[in-house]
KOLTOR-31295 format. One record per residue: residue number from 1; residue in one letter; z, y, x of N, C-alpha, C in turn. Coordinates in steps of 0.001 Angstrom, whole numbers, plus 500000, padded with zeros to 6 digits. Atoms other than C-alpha are relative to their C-alpha. Layout:
N
+-----+---+--------+--------+--------+--------+--------+--------+--------+--------+--------+
!   k ! r !     nw !     nv !     nu !    caw !    cav !    cau !     cw !     cv !     cu !
+-----+---+--------+--------+--------+--------+--------+--------+--------+--------+--------+
! NUM ! a !      Z !      Y !      X !      Z !      Y !      X !      Z !      Y !      X !
...
+-----+---+--------+--------+--------+--------+--------+--------+--------+--------+--------+
This chain:
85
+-----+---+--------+--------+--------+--------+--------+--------+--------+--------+--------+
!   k ! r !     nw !     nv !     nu !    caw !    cav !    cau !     cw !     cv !     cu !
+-----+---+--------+--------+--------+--------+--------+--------+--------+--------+--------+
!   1 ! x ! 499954 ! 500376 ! 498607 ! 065677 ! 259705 ! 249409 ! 498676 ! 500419 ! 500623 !
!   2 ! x ! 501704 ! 499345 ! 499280 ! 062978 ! 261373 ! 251766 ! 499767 ! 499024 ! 501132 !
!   3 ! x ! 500090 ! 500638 ! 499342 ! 063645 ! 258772 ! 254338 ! 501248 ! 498986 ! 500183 !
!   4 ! x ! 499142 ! 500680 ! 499766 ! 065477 ! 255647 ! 255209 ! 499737 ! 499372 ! 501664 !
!   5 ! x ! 500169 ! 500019 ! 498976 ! 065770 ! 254936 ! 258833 ! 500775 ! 498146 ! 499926 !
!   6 ! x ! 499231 ! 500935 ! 500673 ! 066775 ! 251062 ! 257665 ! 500533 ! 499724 ! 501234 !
!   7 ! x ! 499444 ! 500721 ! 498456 ! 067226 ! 249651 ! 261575 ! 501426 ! 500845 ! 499929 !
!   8 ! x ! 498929 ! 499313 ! 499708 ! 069467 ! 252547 ! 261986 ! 500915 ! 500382 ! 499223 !
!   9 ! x ! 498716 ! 500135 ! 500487 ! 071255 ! 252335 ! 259036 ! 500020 ! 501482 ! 499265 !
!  10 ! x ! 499588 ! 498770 ! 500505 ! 070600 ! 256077 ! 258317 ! 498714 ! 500613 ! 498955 !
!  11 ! x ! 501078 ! 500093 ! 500965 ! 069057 ! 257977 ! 255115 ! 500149 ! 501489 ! 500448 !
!  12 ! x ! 500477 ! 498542 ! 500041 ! 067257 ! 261418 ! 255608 ! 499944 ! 500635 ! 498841 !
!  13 ! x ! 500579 ! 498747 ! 501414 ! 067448 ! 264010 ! 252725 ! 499821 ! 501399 ! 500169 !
!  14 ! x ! 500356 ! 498758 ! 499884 ! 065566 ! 267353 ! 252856 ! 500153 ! 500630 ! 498680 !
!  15 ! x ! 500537 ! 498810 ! 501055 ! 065755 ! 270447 ! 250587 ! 500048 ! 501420 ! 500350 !
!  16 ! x ! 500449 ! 498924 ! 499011 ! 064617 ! 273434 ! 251053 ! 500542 ! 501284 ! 498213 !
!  17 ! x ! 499576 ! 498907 ! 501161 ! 065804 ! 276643 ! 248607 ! 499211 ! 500558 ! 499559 !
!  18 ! x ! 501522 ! 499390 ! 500465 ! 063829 ! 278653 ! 246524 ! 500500 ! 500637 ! 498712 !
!  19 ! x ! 499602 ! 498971 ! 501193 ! 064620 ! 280932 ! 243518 ! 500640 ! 499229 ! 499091 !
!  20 ! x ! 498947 ! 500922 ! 501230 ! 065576 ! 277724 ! 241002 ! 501035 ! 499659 ! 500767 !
!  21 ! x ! 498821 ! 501373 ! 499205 ! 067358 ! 276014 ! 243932 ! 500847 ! 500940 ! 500916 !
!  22 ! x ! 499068 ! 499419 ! 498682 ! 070254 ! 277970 ! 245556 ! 501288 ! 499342 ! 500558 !
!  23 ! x ! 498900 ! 500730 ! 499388 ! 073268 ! 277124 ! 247043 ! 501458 ! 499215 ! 499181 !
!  24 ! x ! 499507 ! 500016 ! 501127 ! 075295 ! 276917 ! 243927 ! 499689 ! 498158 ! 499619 !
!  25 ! x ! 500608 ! 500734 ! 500313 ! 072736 ! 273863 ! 242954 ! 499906 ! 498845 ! 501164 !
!  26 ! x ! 500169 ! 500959 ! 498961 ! 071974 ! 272536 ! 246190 ! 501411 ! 499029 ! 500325 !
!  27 ! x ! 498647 ! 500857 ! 499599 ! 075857 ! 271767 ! 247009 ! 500083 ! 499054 ! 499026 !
!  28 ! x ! 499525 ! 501032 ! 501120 ! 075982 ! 270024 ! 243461 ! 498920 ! 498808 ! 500321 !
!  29 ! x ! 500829 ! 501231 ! 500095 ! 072611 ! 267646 ! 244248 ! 500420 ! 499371 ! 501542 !
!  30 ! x ! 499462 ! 500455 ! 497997 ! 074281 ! 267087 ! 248383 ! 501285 ! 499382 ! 499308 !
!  31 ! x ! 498928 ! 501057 ! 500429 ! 077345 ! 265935 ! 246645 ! 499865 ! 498634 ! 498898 !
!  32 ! x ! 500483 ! 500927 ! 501689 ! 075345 ! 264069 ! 243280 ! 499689 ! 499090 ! 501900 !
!  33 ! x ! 500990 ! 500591 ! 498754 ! 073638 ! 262578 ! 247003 ! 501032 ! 499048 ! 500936 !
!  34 ! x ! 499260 ! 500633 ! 499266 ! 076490 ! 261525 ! 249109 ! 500862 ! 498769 ! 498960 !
!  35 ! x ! 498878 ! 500906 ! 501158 ! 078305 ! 259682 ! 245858 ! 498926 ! 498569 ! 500393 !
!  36 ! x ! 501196 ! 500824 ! 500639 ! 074773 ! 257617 ! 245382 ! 499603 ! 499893 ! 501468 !
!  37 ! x ! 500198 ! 500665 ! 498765 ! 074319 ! 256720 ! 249379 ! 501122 ! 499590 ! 500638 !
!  38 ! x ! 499097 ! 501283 ! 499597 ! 077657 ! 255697 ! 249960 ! 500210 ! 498624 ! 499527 !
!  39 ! x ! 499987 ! 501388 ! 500424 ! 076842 ! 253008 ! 247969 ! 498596 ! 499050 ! 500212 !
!  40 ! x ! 501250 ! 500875 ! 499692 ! 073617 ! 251853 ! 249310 ! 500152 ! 499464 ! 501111 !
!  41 ! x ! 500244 ! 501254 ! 499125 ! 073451 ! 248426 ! 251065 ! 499077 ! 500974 ! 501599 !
!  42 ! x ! 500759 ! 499796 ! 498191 ! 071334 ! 250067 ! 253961 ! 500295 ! 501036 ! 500573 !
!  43 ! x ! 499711 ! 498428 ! 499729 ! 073111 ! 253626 ! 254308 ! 501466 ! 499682 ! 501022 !
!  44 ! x ! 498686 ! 499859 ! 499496 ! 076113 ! 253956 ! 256846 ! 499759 ! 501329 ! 500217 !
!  45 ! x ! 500244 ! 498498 ! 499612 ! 074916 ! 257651 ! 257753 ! 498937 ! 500562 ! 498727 !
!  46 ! x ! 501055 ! 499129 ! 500857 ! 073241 ! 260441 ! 255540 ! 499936 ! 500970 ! 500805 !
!  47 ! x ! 500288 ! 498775 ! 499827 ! 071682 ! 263395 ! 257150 ! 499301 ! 500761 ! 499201 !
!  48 ! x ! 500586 ! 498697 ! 501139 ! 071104 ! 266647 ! 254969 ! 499571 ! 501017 ! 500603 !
!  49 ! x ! 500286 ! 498736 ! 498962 ! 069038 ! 269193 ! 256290 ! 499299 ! 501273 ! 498844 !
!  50 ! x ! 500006 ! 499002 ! 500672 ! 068666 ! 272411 ! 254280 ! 499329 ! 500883 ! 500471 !
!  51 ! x ! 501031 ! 499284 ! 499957 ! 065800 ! 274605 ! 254761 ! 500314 ! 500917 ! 499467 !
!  52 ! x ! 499989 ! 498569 ! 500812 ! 066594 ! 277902 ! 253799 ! 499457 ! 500848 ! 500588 !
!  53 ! x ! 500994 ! 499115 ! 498850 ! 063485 ! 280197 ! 255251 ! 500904 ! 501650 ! 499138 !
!  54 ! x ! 499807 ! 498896 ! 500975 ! 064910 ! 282892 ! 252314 ! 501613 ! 500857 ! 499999 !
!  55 ! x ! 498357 ! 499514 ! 499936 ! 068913 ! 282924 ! 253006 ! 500713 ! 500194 ! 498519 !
!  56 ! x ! 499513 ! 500239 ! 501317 ! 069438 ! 281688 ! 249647 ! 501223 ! 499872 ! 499997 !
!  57 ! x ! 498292 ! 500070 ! 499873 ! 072980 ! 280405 ! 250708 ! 500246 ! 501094 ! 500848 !
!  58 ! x ! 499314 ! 499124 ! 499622 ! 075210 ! 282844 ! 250994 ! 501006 ! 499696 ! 501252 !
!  59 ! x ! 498884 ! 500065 ! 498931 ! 077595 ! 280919 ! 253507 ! 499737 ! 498155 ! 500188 !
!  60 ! x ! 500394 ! 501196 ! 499781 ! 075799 ! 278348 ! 254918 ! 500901 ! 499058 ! 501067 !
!  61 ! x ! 499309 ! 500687 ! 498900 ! 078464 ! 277466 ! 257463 ! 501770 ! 499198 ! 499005 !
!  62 ! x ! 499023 ! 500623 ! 501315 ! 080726 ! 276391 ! 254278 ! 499494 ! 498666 ! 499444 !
!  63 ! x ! 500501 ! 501208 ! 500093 ! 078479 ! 273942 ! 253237 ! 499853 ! 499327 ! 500796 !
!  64 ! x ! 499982 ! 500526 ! 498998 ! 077982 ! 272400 ! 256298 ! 501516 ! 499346 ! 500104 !
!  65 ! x ! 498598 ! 500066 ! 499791 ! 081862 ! 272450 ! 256763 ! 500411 ! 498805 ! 498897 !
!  66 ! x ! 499434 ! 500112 ! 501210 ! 082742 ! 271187 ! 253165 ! 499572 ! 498747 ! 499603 !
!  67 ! x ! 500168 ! 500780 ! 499989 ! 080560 ! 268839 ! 252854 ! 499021 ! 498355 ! 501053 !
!  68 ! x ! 499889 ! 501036 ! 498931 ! 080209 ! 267085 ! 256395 ! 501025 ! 499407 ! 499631 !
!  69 ! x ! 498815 ! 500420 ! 499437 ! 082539 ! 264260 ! 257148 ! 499787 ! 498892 ! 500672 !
!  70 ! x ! 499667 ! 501581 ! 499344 ! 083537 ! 260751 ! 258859 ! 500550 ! 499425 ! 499705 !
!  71 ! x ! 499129 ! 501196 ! 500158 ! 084954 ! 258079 ! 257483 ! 499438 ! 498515 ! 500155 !
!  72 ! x ! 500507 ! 501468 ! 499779 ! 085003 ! 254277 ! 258010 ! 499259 ! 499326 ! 498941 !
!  73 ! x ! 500830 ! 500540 ! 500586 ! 082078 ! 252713 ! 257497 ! 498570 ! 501314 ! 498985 !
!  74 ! x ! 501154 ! 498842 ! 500311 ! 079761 ! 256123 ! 256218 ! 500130 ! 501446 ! 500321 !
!  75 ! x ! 500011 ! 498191 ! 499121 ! 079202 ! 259660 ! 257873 ! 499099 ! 500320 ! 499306 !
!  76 ! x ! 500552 ! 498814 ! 500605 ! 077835 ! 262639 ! 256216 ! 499644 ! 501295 ! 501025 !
!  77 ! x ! 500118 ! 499210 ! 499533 ! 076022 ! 265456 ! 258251 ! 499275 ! 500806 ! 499402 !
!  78 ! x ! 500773 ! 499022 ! 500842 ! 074810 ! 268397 ! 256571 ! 499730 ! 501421 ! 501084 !
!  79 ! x ! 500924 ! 498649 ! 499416 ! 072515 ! 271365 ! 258567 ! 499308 ! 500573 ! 498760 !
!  80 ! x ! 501408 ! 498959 ! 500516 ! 071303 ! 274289 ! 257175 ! 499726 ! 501019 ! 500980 !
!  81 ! x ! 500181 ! 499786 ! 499393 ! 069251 ! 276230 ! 258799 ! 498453 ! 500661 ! 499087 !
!  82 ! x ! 499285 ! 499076 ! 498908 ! 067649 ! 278710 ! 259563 ! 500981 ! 500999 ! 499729 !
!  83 ! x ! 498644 ! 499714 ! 499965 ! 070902 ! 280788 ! 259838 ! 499425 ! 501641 ! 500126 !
!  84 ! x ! 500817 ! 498334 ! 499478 ! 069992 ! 284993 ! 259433 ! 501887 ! 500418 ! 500373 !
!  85 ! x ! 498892 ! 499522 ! 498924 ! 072426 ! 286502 ! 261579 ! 500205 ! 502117 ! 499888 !
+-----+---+--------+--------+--------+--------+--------+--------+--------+--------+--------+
């Protein structure tokens, strides 16, 4: 957890990519992540924000997609960014 925003209920997690850590890895520790904050007493929201200066993920608008969602009682938002075009 890089941050817990407790008032608001919401937990911040950053990672950023890098030659060990690609997208492959990252999706598996964003999903190990969402299992293990839907069950924390102070979490109703997780935001994931993905740092990729390198364009490690190959299809960063998949992850985002795949593993955003909404359901009752905990939301998932996942950004990566920045996006090479």
């Amino acid at each position: 957890m890089d941050f817990l925003l407790k008032s608001e209920r919401v937990v911040v997690e950053t990672k950023m990519t890098r030659a060990s850590l690609g997208q492959r890895l990252i999706v598996k520790q964003l999903i190990e992540d969402k299992a293990h904050y839907q069950t924390h007493p102070d979490c109703d929201a997780l935001v994931a924000f993905v740092y990729d200066p390198s364009s490690r993920c190959q299809n960063p608008v998949a992850i985002e997609n795949d593993l955003s969602e909404s359901q009752e009682g905990f939301s998932v938002k996942v950004v990566v960014a920045p996006r090479a075009f």
